[in-house]
C-alpha positions in Angstrom: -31.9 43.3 -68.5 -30.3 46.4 -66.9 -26.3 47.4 -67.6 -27.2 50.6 -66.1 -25.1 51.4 -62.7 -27.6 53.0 -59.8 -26.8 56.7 -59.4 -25.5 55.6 -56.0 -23.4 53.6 -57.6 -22.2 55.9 -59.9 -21.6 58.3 -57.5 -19.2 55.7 -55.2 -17.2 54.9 -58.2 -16.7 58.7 -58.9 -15.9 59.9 -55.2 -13.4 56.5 -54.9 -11.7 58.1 -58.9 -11.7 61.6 -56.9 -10.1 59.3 -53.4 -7.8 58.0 -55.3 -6.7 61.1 -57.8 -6.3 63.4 -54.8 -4.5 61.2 -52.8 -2.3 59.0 -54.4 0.6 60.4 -54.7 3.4 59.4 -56.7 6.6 60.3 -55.1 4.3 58.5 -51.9 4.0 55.9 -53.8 7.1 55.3 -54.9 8.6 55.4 -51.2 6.3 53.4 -50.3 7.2 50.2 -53.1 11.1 51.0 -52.5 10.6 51.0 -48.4 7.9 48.2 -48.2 5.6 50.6 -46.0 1.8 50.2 -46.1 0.1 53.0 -46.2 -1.4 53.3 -43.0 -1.8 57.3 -43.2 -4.1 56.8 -47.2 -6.0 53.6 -45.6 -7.1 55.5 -42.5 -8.7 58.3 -45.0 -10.3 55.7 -47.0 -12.2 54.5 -43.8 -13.0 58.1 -42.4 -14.3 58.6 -45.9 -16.9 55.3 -45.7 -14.7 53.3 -48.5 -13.9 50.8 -46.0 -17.0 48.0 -45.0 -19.0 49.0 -47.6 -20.7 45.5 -47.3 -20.4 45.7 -43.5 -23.7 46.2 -41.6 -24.4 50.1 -40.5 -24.4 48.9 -36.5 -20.6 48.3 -37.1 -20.2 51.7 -39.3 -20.3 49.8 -42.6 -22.6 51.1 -45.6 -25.1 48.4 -45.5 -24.4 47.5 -49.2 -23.1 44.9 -51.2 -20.2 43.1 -53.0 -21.2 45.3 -56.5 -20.0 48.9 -54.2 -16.8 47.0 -53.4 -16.1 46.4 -56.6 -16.2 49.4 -57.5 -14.6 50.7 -55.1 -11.2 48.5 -55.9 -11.5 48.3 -59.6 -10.9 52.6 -59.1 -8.3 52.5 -56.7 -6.4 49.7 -58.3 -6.9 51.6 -61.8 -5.4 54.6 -60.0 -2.3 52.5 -58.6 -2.1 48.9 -58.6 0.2 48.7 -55.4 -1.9 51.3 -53.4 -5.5 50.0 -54.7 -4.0 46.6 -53.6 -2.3 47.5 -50.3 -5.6 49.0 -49.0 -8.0 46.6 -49.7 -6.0 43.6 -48.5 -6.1 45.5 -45.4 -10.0 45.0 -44.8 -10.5 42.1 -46.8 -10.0 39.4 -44.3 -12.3 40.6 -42.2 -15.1 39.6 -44.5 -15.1 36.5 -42.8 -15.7 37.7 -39.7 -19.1 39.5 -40.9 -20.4 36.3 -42.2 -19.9 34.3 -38.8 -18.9 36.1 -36.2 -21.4 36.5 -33.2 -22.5 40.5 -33.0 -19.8 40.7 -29.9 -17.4 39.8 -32.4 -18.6 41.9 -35.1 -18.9 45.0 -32.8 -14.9 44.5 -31.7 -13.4 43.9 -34.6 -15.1 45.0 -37.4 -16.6 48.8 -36.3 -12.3 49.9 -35.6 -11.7 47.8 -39.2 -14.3 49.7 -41.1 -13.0 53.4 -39.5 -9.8 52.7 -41.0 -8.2 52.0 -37.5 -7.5 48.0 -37.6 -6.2 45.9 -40.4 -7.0 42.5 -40.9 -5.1 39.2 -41.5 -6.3 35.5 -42.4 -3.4 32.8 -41.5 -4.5 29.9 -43.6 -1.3 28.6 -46.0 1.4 26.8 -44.3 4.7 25.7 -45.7 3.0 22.2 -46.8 -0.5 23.1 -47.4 -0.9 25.6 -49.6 -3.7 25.3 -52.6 -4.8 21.8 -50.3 -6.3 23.1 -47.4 -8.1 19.6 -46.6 -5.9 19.1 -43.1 -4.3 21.2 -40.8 -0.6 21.0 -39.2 -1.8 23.8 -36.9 -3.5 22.1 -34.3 -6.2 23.6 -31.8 -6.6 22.4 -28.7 -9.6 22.9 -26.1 -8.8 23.3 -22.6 -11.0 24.7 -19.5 -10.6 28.6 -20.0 -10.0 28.5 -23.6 -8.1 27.0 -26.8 -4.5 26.6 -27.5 -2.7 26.9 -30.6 0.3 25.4 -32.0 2.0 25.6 -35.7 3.4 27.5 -38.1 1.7 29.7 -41.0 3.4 31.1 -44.2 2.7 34.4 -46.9 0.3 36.0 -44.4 -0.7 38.8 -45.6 -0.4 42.5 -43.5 1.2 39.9 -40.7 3.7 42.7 -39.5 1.4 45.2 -38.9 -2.5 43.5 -38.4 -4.3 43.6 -35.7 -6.2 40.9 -35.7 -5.7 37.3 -37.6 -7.9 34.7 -38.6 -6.4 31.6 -38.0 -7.7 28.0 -39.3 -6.2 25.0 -37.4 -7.2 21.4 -37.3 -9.4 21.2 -33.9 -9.6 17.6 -34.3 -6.7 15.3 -35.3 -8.8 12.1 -36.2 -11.2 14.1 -38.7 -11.1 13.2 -42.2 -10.2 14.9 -45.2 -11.6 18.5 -44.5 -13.4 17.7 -41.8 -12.4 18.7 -38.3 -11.2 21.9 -38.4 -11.9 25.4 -36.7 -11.4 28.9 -37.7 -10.3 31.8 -34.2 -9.8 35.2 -34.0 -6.0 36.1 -32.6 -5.5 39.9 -31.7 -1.8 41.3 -32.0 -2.3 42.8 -28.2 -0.4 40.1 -26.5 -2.7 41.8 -23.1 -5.7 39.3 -25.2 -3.6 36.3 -24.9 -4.0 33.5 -21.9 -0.7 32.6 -22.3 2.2 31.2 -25.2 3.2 33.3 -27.7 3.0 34.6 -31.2 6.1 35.2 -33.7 5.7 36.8 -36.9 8.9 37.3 -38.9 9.2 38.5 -42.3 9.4 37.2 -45.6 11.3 39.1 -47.7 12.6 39.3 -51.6 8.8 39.5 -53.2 8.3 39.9 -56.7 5.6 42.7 -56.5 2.9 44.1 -53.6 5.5 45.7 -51.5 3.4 47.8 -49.8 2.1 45.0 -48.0 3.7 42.8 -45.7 3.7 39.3 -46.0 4.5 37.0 -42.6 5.6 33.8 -41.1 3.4 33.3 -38.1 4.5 30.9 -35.8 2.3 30.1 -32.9 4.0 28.7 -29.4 1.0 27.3 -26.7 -0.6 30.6 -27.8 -3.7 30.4 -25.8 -6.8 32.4 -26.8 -10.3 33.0 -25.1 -13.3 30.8 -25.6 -14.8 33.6 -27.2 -12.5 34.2 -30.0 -14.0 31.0 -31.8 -14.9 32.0 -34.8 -18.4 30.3 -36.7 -19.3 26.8 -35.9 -16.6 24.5 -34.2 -15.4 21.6 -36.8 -16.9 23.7 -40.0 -13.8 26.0 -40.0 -13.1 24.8 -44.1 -16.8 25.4 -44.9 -16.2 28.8 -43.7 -13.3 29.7 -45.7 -14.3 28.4 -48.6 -18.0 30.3 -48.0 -16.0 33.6 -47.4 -13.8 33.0 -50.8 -17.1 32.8 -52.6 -17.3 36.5 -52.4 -13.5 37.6 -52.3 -12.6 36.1 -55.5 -15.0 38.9 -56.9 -13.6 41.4 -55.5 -10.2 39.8 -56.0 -11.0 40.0 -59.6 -11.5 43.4 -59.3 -7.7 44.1 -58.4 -7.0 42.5 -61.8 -9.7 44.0 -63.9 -8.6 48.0 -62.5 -4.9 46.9 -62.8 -5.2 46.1 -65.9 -7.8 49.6 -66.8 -5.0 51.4 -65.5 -2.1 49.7 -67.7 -4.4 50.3 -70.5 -5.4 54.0 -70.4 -1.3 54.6 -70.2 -0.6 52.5 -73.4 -3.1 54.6 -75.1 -2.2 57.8 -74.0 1.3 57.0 -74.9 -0.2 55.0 -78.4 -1.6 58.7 -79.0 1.6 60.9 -78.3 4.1 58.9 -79.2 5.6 59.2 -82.6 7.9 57.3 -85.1 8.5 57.9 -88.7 6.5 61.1 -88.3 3.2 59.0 -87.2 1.8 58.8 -83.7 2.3 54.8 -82.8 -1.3 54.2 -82.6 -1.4 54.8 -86.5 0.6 51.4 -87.2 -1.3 48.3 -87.3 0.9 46.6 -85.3 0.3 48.9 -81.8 -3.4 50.1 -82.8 -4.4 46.4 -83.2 -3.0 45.8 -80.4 -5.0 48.4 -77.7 -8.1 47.4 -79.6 -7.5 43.8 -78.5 -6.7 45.1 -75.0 -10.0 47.2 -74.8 -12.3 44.1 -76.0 -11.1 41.9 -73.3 -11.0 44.8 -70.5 -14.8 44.4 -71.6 -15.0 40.9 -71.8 -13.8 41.0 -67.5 -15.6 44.6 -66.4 -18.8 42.8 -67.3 -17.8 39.3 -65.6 -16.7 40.8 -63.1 -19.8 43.1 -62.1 -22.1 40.1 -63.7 -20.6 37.9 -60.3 -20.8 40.5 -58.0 -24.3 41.1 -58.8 -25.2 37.3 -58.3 -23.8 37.3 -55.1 -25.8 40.9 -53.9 -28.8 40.3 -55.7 -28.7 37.0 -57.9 -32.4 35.2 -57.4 -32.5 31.6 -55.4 -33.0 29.6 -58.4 -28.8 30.9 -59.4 -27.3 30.3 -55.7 -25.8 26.8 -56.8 -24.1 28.5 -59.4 -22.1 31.2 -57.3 -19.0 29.2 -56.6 -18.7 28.2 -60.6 -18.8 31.8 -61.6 -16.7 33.4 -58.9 -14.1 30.3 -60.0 -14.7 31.8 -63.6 -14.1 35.3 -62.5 -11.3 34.3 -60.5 -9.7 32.5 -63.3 -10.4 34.6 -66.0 -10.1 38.1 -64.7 -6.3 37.7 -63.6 -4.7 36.0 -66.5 -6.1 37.8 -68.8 -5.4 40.9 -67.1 -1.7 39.6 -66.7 -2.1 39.5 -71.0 -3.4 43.2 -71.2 -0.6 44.6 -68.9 1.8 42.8 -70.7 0.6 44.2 -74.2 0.9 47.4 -72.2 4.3 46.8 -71.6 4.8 46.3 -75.2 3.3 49.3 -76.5 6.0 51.0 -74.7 8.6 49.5 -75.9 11.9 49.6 -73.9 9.9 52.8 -71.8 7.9 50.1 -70.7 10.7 48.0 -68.8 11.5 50.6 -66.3 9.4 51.6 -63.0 8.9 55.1 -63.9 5.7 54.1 -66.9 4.3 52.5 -63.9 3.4 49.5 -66.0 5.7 47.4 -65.3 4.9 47.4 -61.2 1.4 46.9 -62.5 2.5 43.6 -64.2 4.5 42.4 -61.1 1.7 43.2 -58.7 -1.2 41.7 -60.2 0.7 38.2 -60.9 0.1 37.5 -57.2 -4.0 38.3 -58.3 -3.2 34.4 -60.1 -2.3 32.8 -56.5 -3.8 34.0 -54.0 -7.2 33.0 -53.0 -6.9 29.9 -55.0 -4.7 30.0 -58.1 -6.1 29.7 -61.3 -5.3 26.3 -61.6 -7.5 25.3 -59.0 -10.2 27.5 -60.2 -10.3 25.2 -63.3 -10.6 22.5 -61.6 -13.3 23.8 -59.4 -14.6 24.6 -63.0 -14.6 20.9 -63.8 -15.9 19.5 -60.9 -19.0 21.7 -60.8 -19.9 21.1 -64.4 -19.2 17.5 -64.1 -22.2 17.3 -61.2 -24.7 20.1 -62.3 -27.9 19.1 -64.2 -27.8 19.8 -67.9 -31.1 21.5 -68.0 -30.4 23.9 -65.4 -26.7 24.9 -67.1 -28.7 25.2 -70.6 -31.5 27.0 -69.3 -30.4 29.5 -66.5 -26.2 29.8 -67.2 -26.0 29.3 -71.2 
């Protein structure tokens, strides 16, 4: 059993540290979360600098390596800034999907401008009445002669103002049962791609935290869309989301677990320099008890964390049944109790820590949304449950315990 990172490795994490220390700027930052801008200008560097598509195959630009490189590529930048780390890799996530089951055609359009830090993504699956239960479909699909038509409204999408490409799932058949019957396409924003209809976006506004992201209404009206922007197999669009959340949730859990780094290295530093009654903070039982408790559990999720991103990259056939249980545990785990740290965080400031300018109280209110989207935790437990309640005993005693 190896702990030890590759010297690749090492040296992405440290170049993404160096990214992220050079270039996120805090007066940029700050305009950025008053002015809800995403930053375009920082997310374009990342992708000129190879941080973007790391996992993406090298015929599309990407690096050719795994879920692990992500990682730690996200837990730095979101250590560095939680509403920057977050901004920029909600801008390429999405696309993921695409590199699983798009057709190379596909891949080479959409992917190689994504991974240069030219395109952002988008994926338009919530709507106002299916939200964690994305077992049917109001957005319907329908085939005609020179393509597919699309009708129905979407809600909290993601980068919707500014994307340039969504993927959309809609319910392809209307008879299907639970699940069953529904299709995932590729919409560009260049209304020049469309065969007719049109697409609305409007924006939602008054968000609790990420405000350097948008995040959309998408209404669809007889929007019609080439034959060749299906996306994967016709009818197995839920299979496909659910296959492409396998992986996010790791990295998603990475937001958390560098949010929560980065909350913690400023309670210490401020544990350390603080003083009260003559005595630096840290020196009272009370505080120092409480950053040792924070730096156990920041171990307790780095080594999740990496532990599922591994099984995903190189975990051996015998473990592949197990993926969705531990990316549910990751993506469970690594949020709330990041939401814990970064609220101890809070606390070792005191009243400092209340106000935007510690930067940990942002931290808090942008990694809340790490517990919802993707799944909320809730539903992680329950996908929890129902795997444990199915898989054999002697495999779960053997290979997980």
């Amino acid at each position: 059993m190896d702990f030890e990172l590759t010297r690749e490795q090492k040296d992405i994490k440290k170049a993404a540290a160096e990214f992220a220390q050079g270039e996120f700027d805090k007066d940029f930052i700050l305009l950025c979360e008053a002015d809800h801008r995403f930053p375009r200008e920082i997310y374009q560097k990342a992708g000129e600098l190879g941080f973007i598509g790391l996992d993406y195959s090298e015929d599309v630009g990407g690096g050719g390596l795994g879920v692990m490189e992500n990682v730690l590529v996200i837990e730095a930048f979101c250590k560095a800034d939680s509403g920057m780390g977050m901004a920029i890799h909600l801008a390429y996530l999405p696309a993921k999907i695409v590199k699983k089951f798009g057709t190379p055609p596909q891949r080479k359009k959409f992917l190689t401008p994504l991974v240069a830090g030219k395109w952002v993504s988008a994926v338009s699956f919530t709507e106002p009445d299916h939200g964690s239960d994305l077992t049917r479909m109001e957005t319907t699909l329908e085939e005609e002669a020179d393509g597919f038509v699309l009708n129905g409204t979407k809600i909290f999408t993601t980068n919707g103002k500014y994307a340039d490409f969504f993927i959309v799932l809609a319910q392809e058949d209307p008879n299907a049962g639970p699940g069953k019957g529904m299709s995932t396409i590729l919409v560009e924003r260049d209304s020049n791609s469309w065969l007719g209809g049109n697409m609305e976006i409007n924006e939602i506004t008054g968000k609790m935290g990420l405000r350097m992201t948008s995040s959309s209404e998408v209404v669809f009206h007889d929007l019609k869309i080439p034959r060749e922007n299906i996306l994967g197999e016709r009818g197995r669009g839920l299979m496909n989301v659910l296959e492409f959340l396998d992986e996010s949730r790791i990295e998603i859990g990475a937001q958390a677990l560098g949010n929560c780094e980065g909350a913690f290295l400023k309670a210490l530093a401020h544990a350390r320099e603080r003083k009260q009654f003559n005595r630096p903070i840290i020196d009272f039982q009370g505080v120092g008890h409480k950053l040792a408790r924070m730096w156990s559990r920041i171990q307790s999720l780095k080594w999740l964390n990496y532990y599922g991103a591994w099984l995903c990259d190189k975990g051996p056939a015998r473990l592949s049944r197990s993926i969705p249980l531990i990316t549910s545990v990751v993506k469970h785990h690594v949020p709330e109790t990041a939401k814990a740290i970064i609220d101890d965080a809070i606390t070792v400031f005191g009243g400092y820590g209340y106000f935007l300018d510690q930067e940990v109280e942002r931290r808090y209110r942008d990694n809340r949304i790490v517990e919802v989207y993707e799944g909320t935790v809730e539903v992680q437990l329950n996908n929890i449950v129902r795997v444990l309640g199915k898989m054999p005993l002697p495999f779960l005693d053997t290979e997980l315990l």
